[in-house]
Backbone as JSON, one array per atom type, in Angstrom:
{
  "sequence": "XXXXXXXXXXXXXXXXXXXXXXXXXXXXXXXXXXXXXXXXXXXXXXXXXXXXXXXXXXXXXXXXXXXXXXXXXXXXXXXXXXXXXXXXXXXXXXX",
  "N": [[84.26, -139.93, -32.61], [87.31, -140.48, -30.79], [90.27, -140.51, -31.46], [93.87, -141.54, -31.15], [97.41, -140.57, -31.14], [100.32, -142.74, -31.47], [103.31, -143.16, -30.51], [106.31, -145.31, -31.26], [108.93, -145.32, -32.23], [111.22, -143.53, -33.94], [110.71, -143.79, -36.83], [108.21, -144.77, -36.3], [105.05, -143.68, -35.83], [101.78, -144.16, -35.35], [97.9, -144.42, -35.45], [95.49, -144.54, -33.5], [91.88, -145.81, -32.91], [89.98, -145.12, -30.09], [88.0, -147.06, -29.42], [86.74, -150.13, -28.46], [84.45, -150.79, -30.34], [84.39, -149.68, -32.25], [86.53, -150.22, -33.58], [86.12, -152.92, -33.92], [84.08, -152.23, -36.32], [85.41, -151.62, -38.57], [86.82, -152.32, -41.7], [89.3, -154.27, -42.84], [92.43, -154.25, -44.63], [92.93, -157.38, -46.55], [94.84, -159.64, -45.22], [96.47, -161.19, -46.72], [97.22, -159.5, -48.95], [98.27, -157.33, -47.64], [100.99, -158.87, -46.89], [101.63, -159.7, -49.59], [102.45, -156.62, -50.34], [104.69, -156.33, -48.51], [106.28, -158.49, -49.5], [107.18, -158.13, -51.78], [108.65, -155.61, -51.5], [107.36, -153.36, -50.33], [107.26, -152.41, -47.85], [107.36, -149.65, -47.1], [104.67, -148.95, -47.43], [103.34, -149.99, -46.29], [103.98, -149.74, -43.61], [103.6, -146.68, -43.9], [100.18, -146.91, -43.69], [99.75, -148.79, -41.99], [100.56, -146.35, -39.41], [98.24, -145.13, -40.09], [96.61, -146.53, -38.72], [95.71, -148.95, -39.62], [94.92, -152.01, -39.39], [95.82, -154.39, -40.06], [97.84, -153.99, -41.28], [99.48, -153.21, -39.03], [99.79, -155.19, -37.12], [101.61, -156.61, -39.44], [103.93, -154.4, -39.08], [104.54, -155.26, -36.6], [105.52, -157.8, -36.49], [107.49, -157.73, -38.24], [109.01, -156.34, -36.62], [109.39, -157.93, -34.65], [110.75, -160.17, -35.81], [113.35, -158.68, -36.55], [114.25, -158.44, -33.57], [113.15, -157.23, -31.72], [111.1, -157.19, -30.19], [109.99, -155.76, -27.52], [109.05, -153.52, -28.87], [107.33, -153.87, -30.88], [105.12, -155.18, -29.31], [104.7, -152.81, -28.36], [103.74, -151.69, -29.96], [101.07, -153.28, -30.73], [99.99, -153.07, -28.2], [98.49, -150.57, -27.63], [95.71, -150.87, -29.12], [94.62, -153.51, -28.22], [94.78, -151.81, -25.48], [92.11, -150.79, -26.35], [89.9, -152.52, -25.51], [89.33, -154.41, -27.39], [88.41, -157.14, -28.49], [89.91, -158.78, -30.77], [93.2, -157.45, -30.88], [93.71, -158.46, -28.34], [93.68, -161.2, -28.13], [95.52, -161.06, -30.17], [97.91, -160.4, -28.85], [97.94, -162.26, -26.63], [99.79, -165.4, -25.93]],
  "CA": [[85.29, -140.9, -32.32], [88.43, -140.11, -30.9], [92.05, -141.0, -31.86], [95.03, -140.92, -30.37], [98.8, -141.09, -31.94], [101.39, -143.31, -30.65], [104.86, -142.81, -31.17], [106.99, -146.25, -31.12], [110.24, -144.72, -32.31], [111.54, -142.08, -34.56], [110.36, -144.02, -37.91], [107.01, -145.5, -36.6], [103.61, -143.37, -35.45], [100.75, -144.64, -35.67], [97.27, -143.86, -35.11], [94.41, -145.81, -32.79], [90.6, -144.9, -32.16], [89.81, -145.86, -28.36], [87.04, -147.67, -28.68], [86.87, -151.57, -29.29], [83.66, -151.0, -30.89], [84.67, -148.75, -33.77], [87.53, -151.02, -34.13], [85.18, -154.0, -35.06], [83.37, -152.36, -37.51], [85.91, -151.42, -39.48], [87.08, -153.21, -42.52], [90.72, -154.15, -43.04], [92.96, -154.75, -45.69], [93.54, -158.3, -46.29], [96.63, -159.96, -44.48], [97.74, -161.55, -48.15], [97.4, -158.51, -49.62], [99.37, -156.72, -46.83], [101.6, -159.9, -47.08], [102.81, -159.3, -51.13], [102.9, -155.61, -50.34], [105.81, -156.35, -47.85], [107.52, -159.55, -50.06], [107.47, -157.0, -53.36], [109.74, -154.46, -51.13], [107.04, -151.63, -50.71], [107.01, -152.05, -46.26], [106.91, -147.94, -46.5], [103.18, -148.14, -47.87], [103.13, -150.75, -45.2], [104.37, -148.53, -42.67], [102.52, -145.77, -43.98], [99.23, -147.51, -43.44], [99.97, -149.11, -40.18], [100.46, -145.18, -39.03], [96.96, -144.37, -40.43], [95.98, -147.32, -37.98], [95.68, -150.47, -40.49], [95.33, -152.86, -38.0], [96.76, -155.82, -40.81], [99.72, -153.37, -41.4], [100.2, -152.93, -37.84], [99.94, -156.62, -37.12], [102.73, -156.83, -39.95], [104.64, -154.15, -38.72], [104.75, -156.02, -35.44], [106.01, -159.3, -37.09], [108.96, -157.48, -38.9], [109.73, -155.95, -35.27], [109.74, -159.03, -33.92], [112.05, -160.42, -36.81], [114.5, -157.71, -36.07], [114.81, -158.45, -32.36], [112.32, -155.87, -31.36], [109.63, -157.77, -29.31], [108.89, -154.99, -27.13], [108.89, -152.41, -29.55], [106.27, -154.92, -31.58], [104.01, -155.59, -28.17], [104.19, -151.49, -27.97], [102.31, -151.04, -31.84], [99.9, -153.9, -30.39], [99.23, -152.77, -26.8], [97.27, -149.25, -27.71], [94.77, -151.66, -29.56], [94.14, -154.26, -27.0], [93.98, -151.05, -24.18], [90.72, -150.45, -26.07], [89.4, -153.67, -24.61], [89.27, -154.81, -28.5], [89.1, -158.61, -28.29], [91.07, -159.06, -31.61], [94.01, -157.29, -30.67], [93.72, -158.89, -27.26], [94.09, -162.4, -28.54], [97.1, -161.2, -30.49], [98.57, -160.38, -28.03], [98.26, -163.44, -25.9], [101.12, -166.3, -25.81]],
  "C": [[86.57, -140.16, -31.96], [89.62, -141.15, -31.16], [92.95, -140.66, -31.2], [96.46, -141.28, -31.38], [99.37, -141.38, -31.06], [102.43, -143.71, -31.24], [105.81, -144.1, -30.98], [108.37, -145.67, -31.33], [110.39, -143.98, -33.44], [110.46, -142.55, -35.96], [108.78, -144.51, -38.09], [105.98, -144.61, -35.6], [102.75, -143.75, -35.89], [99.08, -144.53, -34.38], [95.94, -144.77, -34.52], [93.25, -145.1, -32.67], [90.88, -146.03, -30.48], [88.53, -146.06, -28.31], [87.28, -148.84, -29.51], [85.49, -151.01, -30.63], [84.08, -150.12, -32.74], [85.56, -149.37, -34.59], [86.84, -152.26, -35.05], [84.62, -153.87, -35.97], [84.08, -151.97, -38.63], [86.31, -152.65, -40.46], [88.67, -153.29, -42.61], [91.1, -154.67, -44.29], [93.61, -155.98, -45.27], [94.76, -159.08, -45.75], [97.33, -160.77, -45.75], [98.18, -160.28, -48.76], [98.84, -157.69, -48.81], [100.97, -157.73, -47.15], [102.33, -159.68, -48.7], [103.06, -157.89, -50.75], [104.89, -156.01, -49.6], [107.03, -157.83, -48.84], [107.93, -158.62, -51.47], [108.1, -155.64, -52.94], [108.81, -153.57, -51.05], [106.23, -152.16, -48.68], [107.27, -150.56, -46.29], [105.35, -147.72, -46.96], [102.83, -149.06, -46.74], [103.06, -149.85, -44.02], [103.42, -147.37, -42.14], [101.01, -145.54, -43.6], [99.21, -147.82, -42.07], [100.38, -147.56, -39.62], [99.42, -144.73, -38.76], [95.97, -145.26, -39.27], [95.06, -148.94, -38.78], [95.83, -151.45, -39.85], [96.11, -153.94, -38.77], [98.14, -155.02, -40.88], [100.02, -153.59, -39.8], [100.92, -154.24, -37.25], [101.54, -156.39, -37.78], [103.85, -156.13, -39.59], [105.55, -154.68, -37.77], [105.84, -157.2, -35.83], [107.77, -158.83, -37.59], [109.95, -157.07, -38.02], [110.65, -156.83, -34.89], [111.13, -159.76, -34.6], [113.42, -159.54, -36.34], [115.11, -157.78, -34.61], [114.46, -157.49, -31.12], [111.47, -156.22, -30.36], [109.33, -156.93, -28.36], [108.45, -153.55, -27.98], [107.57, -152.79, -30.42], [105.02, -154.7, -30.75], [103.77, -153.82, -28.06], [103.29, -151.13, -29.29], [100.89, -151.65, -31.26], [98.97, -153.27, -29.11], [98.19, -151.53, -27.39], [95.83, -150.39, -28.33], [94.02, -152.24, -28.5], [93.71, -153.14, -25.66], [92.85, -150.96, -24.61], [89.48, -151.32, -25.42], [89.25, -154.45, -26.13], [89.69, -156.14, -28.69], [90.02, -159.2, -29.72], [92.8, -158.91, -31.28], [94.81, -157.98, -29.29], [94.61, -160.46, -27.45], [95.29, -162.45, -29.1], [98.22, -160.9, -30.15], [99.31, -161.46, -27.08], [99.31, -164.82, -26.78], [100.4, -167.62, -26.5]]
}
C-alpha cells in the first residue's frame, strides 16, 4: 500500500493511502466517540489522529475548519480522499 502526506498548513499533515479500496476496509473510530473527544477539549488527539489518516478525525477536522471560516482549507483535508475515487469521501464532499 502506498501513502502519501498532505500538508494543509503549518499545524495540520495528514496522511492518505491511494487506494479507495484499502480505504473501505478499514475500520474507523466512531464519529460520537470522535465527537466527545473534541467537546471534552482534547482536538490535539483529534488532530493527531486525523494526521495518521482517521478518516472520522479528518471529517471532524474539516467541520472545525469550516467553523473557523476555512472552507477551502476543510475541502483540501477532504479532497486527497475522494482523489482515490473512494465513494465515501466523494459523497462528503458533494453539496
Amino acid at each position: 500500500m502506498t501513502r502519501k502526506t498532505i500538508t494543509v498548513n503549518a499545524a495540520l499533515q495528514f496522511i492518505v493511502a491511494d487506494s479507495a479500496a484499502v480505504l473501505d476496509r478499514r475500520h474507523w473510530i466512531p464519529k460520537d466517540v470522535v465527537t466527545r473527544l473534541i467537546e471534552y477539549g482534547h482536538v490535539d488527539v483529534v488532530r493527531r489522529l486525523a494526521g495518521e489518516g482517521e478518516w472520522t478525525c479528518v471529517v471532524a477536522m474539516a467541520r472545525l475548519l469550516c467553523d473557523e471560516g476555512q472552507g477551502d482549507a476543510a475541502v483540501g483535508l477532504l479532497r486527497p480522499f475522494a482523489d482515490t475515487g473512494w465513494w465515501t469521501a466523494t459523497k462528503t464532499l458533494s453539496p
